[in-house]
C-alpha positions, 0 to 999 in steps of 0.5 A: 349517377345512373343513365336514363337508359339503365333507369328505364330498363329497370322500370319495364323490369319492374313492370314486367314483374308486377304483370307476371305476379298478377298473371300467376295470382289470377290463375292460381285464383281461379284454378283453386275456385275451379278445384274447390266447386269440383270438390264440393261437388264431389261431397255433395254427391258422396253425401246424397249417395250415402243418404240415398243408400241409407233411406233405400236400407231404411225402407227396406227394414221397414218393408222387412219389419211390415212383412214380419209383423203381417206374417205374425199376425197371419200365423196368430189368425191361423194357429186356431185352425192349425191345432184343429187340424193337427188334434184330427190328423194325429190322434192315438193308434188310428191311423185310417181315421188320421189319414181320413181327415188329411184327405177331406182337409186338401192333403198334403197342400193343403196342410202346407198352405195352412202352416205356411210351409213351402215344400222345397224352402221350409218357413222362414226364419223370421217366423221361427220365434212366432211359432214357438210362442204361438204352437209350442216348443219342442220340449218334453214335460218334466216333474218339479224337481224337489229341494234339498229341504223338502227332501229331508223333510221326506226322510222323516216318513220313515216309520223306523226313524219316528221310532228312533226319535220317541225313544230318543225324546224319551230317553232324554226325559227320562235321563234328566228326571233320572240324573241331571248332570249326565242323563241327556248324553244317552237321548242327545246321542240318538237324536243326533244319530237319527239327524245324520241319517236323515241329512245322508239320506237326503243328500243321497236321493238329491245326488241322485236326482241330479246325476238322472236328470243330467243323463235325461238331458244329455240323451236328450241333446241331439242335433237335427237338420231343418230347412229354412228360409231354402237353407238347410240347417243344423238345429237343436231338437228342441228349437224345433217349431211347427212347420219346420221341414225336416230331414230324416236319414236312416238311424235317426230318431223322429223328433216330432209327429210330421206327415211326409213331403219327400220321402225314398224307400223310408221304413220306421221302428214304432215298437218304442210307442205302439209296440208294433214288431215290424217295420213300417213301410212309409208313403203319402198314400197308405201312411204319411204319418211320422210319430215322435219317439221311434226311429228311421231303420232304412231310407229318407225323407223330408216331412214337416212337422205337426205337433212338438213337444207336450202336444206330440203323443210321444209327450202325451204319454210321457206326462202321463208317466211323469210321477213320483219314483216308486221304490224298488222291490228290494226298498220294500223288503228292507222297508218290511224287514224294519218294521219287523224290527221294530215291532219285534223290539216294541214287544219286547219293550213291552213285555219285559215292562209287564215282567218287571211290575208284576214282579214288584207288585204280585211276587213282591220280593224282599230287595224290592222292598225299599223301592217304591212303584214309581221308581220301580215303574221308571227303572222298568220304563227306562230298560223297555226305551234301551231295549227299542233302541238296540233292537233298531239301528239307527242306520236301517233307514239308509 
């Protein structure tokens, strides 16, 4: 048995215990009360931080957006004054008329308030795709190229190839009246003969378009230095809008009519466009005027641009001469030379027809006695084809 003394020590031990376990669950309850609100807290305020940050980016797209769209629509109320303006500053060799109307217009401020470009920053980039729609692309007029099929038909103008294929007809005719097991060999063999001509000479002048057309557009694929949005930037010639500021260093080509903003000792090459031997001296007063097509030779400048493309009179005069490719001298003299040919084989045709019926009809000899006309008319007919053909070959069209 145990004491009263040992029993009541472990009954405060007891007690003791219980106490220190409800002294430690209290504590851990309330620091984890404590650590959980502190938590929360922290994620409420991430939360209103992120909604706070997305709402301010929300706003601003918005305001970037209104400010894009009254831009455009500015730029749209603008662009009839701006092509008015530009056809009376940059008309054709008349330079003293051009540079009367920029001076009545406000000069160069002017004309830089009305396009919407700053001297030092260029346009904005967010303006650059309502420019291209509204005043135009910086590409130059090219004629509809033609197809493989409307190039074979072509092939078939030609005067010494429609000879060919009515003796061919002919021959084949007469070939089956005449024999019918293998009298077609002779006309099929021409008609095939003048349909290989036709698909080579296509194909050639198909080729050939493709091979100039390729050249074009990589002597065309040059880069240029712009300024937008105050940045300056390397671009395509052809994404070139109106409004665009853009840099010219000595030995670049212009890519658009412009009129100077800045500009250090410039000198242009216009021989390209009016046939002017010298250089031209360049400055705001006697001549700001830069015209598409011909070529800084010493200096530089920033000018801004007022007219692109079709609309530039570089692109004027080159729809202008947009047209259909005219044969060379050396094409005409084979052209001539073939139709000799065949005349020449005609008359012989022909003559040698006439000879052999009037021998059979007036001279009447005895072996042709038991020939009849006709047969000897179509014996005549067959000998004047065979001669057109010879008398003409089948590869002069190449």
């Amino acid at each position: 048995r145990e004491s009263t003394s040992v029993r009541k020590g472990r009954q405060v031990s007891v007690q003791q215990g219980a106490g220190l376990c409800r002294s430690i669950y209290s504590y851990l309850l309330t620091h984890t009360r404590t650590h959980t609100i502190h938590t929360h807290r922290i994620v409420d305020q991430s939360i209103n931080r992120h909604c706070h940050h997305r709402h301010r980016k929300d706003q601003e797209r918005k305001k970037k957006g209104k400010a894009t769209m009254t831009a455009e629509r500015s730029l749209e109320d603008r662009s009839t004054s701006i092509k008015e303006l530009v056809n009376s500053i940059n008309q054709p060799q008349a330079l003293s008329v051009n540079l009367d109307h920029l001076k009545k217009a406000g000069g160069l401020d002017a004309l830089l308030k009305l396009l919407g470009t700053d001297a030092d920053k260029g346009v904005s980039k967010d303006s650059v795709a309502a420019r291209r729609e509204l005043l135009g692309s910086n590409s130059m007029p090219s004629s509809p190229r033609k197809t493989f099929m409307e190039l074979f038909i072509e092939t078939f103008d030609d005067t010494i190839l429609q000879i060919l294929i009515v003796a061919a007809v002919v021959s084949l005719v007469i070939g089956l009246y005449d024999d019918p097991a293998t009298g077609y060999v002779e006309g099929l063999a021409i008609l095939a003969a003048c349909l290989i001509v036709s698909v080579v000479t296509a194909l050639n002048d198909y080729q050939k378009e493709s091979q100039f057309r390729e050249l074009s557009a990589a002597n065309d694929d040059v880069d240029v230095v712009v300024i937008r949005s105050g940045k300056a930037q390397t671009v395509p010639v052809a994404d070139i809008v109106v409004g665009d500021l853009v840099q010219l260093e000595a030995g670049d080509g212009i890519p658009c009519d412009g009129v100077l903003v800045q500009y250090d000792g410039l000198e242009v090459d216009e021989s390209a466009l009016t046939g002017e031997p010298e250089d031209i001296d360049k400055d705001a007063d006697a001549d700001p005027f830069l015209l598409s097509g011909c070529t800084a030779i010493a200096g530089s400048a920033n000018f801004v641009a007022i007219a692109v493309g079709k609309n530039s009179q570089w692109g004027v005069i080159k729809s202008h001469l947009e047209k259909e490719q005219e044969q060379t001298p050396l094409q005409e003299k084979l052209d001539d030379m073939a139709l000799a040919i065949g005349n020449v084989g005609i008359g012989a045709a022909i003559a040698t027809f006439l000879a052999m019926m009037f021998i059979k009809v007036v001279v009447q000899p005895e072996y042709l006695d038991d020939v009849s006309v006709f047969n000897h008319a179509l014996d005549a007919f067959i000998i004047g084809v065979t001669i057109v053909v010879v008398a003409v070959p089948e590869g002069l069209p190449l």
